[in-house]
C-alpha positions as CSV (number, residue, x, y, z in Angstrom):
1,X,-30.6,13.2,-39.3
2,X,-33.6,15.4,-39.4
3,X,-36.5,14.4,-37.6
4,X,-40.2,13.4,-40.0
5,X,-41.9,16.2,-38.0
6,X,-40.8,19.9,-37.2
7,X,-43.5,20.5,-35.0
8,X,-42.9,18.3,-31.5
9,X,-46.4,17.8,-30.0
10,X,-45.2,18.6,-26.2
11,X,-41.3,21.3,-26.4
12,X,-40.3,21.1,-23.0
13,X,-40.3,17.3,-23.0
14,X,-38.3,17.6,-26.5
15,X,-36.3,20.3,-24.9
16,X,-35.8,18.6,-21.9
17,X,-34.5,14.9,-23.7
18,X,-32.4,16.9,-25.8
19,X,-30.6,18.4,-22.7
20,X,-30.6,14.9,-20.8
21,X,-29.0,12.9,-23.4
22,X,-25.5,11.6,-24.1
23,X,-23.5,13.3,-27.3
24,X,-23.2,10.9,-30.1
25,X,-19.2,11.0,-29.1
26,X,-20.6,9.7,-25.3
27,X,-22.8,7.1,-27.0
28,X,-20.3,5.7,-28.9
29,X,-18.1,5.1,-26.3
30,X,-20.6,3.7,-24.1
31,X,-21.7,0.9,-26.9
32,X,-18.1,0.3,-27.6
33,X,-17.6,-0.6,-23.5
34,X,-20.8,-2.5,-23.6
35,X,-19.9,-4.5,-26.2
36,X,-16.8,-5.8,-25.2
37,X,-18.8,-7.1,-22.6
38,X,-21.3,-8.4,-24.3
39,X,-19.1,-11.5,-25.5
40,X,-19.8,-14.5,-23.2
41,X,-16.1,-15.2,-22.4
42,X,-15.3,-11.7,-22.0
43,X,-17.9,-11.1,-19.3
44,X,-17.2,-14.3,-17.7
45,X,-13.4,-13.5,-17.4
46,X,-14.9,-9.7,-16.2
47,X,-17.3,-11.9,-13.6
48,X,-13.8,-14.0,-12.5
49,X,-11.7,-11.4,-11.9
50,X,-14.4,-9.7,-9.9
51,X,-14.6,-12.3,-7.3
52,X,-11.5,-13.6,-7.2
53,X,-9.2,-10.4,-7.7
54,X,-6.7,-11.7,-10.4
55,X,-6.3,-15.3,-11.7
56,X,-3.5,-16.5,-14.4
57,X,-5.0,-17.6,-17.6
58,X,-4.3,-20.9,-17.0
59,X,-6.9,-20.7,-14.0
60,X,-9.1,-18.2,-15.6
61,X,-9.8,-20.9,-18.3
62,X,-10.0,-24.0,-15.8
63,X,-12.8,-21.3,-13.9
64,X,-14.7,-20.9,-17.1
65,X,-14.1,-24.1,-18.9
66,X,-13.0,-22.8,-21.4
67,X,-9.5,-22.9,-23.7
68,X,-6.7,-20.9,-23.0
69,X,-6.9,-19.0,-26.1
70,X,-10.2,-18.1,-25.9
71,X,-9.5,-16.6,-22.4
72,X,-6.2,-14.9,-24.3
73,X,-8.3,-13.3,-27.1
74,X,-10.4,-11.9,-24.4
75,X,-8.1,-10.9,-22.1
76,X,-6.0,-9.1,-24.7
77,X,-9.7,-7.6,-25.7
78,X,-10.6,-6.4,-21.9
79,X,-6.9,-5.3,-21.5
80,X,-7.3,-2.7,-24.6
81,X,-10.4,-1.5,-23.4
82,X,-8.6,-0.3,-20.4
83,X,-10.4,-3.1,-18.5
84,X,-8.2,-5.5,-17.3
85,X,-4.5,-4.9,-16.1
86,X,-1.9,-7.2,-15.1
87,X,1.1,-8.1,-12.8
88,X,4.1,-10.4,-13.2
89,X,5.0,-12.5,-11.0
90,X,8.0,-14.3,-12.4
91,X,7.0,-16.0,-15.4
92,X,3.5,-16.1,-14.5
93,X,1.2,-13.0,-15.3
94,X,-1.6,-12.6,-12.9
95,X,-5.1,-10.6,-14.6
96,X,-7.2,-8.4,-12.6
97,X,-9.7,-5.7,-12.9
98,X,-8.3,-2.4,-14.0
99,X,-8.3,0.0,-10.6
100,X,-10.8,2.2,-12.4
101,X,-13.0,-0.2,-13.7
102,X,-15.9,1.6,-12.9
103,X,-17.9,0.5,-10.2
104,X,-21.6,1.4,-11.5
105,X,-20.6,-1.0,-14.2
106,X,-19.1,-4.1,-11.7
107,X,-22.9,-3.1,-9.3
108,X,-25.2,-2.5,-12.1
109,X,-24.2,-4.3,-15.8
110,X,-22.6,-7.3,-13.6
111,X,-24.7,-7.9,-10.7
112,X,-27.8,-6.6,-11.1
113,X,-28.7,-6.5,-15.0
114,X,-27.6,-10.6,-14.5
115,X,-29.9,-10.8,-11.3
116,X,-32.5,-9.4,-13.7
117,X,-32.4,-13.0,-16.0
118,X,-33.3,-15.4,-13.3
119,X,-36.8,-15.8,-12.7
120,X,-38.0,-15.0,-9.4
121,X,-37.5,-18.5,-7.9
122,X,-33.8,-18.4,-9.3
123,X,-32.9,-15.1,-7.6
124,X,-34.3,-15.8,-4.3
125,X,-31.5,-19.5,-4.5
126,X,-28.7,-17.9,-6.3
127,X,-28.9,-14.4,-4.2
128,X,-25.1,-13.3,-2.8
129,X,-24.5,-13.7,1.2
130,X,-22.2,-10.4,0.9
């Protein structure tokens, strides 16, 4: 794309975005990530898994009130994304949190970005004891 204007009004700033800014490749992959979580199962079961290390889907959907396929479709979602791993325990598979999820995204999109919805009143009663 080529930009309405050839003539930036301030370079260095130009200069200095163009330097500081994600490839279209890095973009990509960042609004693929954040929109697997952008489902409100999917960052439910994220949010689950998070605080209670790994759950069956059985439990997973009693913990969101929600059906077991739905928590399925998401899983198998999360799981292909690299997000979610999981461990068999007999005949029951346990979900978790992939060891790498990465931990700006459990702080900042899970915590913090949420924290950001409540009004001020909310966050001061919902805040976490940790």
């Amino acid at each position: 794309m080529t930009p309405d204007h050839a003539h930036p009004i301030d370079p260095t700033r130009v200069a200095h975005a163009r330097t500081r800014l994600p490839t279209p490749d890095e973009t990509a992959r960042l609004t693929g990530l954040l929109s697997m979580i952008a489902d409100p199962v999917r960052l439910r079961l994220v949010y689950a898994l998070d605080v209670a290390e790994e759950l069956c889907v059985g439990d997973l959907a009693l913990a969101l009130e929600v059906s077991e396929d739905a928590v399925s479709y998401g899983l198998r979602l999360l799981r292909s994304a690299g997000l979610v791993t999981t461990r068999r325990a007999g005949r029951i598979v346990y979900n978790r949190l992939a060891a790498d999820f990465p931990p700006p995204l459990r702080d900042h999109c899970l915590r913090q970005l949420v924290a950001l919805t409540y009004s001020e009143d909310e966050a001061r009663s919902t805040e976490d004891p940790r």
